[in-house]
N, C-alpha and C positions, 0 to 999 in steps of 0.2 A: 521406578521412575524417579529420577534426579528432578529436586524443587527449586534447584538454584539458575537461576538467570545467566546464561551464556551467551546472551546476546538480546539487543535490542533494538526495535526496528520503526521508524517512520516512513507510513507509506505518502504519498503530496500526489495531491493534484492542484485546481488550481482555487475551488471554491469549498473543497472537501465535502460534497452532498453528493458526489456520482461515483468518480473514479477508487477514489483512495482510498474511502468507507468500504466499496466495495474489494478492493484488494484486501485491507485487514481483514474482513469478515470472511473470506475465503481463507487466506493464510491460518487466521486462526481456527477455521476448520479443518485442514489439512493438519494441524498443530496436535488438536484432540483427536484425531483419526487415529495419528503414529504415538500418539499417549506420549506427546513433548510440550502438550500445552506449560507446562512449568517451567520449560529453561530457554522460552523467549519471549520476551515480552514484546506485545505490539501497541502503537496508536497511529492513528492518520491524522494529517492537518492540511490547510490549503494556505497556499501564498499571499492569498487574498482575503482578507475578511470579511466576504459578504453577509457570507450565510452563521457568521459563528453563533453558536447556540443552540443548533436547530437540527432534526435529526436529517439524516439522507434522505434524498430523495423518494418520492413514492413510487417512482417509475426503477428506481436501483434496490428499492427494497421488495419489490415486487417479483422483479426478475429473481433478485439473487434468491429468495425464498421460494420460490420454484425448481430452484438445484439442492434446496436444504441448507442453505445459509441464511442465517439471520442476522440484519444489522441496524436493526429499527433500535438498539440500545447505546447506539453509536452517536455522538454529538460535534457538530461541525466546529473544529479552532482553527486558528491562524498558527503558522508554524512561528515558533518564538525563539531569542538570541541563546537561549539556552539549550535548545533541543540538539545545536549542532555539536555539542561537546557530553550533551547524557546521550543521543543516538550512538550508535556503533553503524545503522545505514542508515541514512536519508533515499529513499528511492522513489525520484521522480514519476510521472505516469507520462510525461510528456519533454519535447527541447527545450519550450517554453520556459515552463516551472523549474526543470534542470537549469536553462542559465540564471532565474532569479535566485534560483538555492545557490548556486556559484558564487553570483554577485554580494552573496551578504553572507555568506559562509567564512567565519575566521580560516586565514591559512593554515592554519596548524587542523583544523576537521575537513579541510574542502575532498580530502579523499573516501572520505563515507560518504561523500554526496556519487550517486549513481543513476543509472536508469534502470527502473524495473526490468524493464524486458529485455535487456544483455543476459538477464538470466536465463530467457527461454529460449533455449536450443531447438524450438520445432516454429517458433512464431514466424509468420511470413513480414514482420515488419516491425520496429523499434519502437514505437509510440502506441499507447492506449488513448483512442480518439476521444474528445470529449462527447458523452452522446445528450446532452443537457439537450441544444435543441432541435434535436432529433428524433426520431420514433421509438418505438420497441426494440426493433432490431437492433438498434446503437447498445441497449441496453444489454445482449444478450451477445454482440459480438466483444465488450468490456471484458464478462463473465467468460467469455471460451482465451481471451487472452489474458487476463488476471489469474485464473486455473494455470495457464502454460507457465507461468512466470512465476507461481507460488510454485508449484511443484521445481522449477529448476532452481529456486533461489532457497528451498529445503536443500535440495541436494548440496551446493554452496555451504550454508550452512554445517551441515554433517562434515561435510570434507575440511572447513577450515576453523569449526571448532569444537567438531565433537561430538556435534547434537544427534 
């Protein structure tokens, strides 16, 4: 297994305590599965900074730790002017967040800004809902589309560099 960094990846939602967190913490279990944990780096941040500091939610750590993902080491930041030119993707969990990433995105990186789930070829819809004030359920539909869009956004990856 190659140690070297192929790429690097910002997952965004909008407060970074539900969605995003749990996208990393998926991806990079998917990461250590295929024994690639070393040649991509990950972090999450939100566009907003409410919550920065603070770990995920207890209702997204609860969930995702029922599928064997843990992201309670995870800590909420705001995405900053720098991440658009060290990220290789910015990918959104929502249109929202996507057009704020747009809007303050230098034009020379605005093409690594994307949406997560253009990756997933089986998802029945383009956004990961926010499920903040919502039930359980929210929490555990995130997790079955975050899984669809880590896995197609692996494959992406192998195919355009390698990994």
């Amino acid at each position: 297994m190659s140690n070297e960094i192929k790429a690097r990846v910002l997952f965004v939602c909008m407060g970074n305590i539900c969605r995003s967190p749990t996208a990393e913490g998926v991806f990079r279990q998917l990461l250590r599965e295929a024994e690639l944990d070393g040649q991509v780096e990950t972090e999450s941040a939100g566009t907003h900074g409410y919550h920065v500091g603070r770990p995920p939610d207890p209702r997204a750590q609860e969930a995702a730790r029922k599928r064997g993902v843990e992201i309670s080491d995870l800590r909420a930041r705001q995405v900053e002017f720098s991440d658009y030119e060290y990220f290789d993707y910015l990918l959104a969990m929502d249109r929202g967040n996507l057009d704020i990433l747009l809007a303050e995105a230098p034009q020379a990186h605005r093409d690594k800004v994307r949406m997560y789930l253009e990756f997933a070829a089986e998802a029945s819809q383009d956004e990961v809902p926010d499920p903040y004030y919502g039930g359980d359920r929210g929490f555990e539909r995130v997790l079955d589309l975050v899984e669809e869009g880590a896995r197609g956004f692996l494959e992406h990856l192998r195919r355009q560099h390698g990994i």
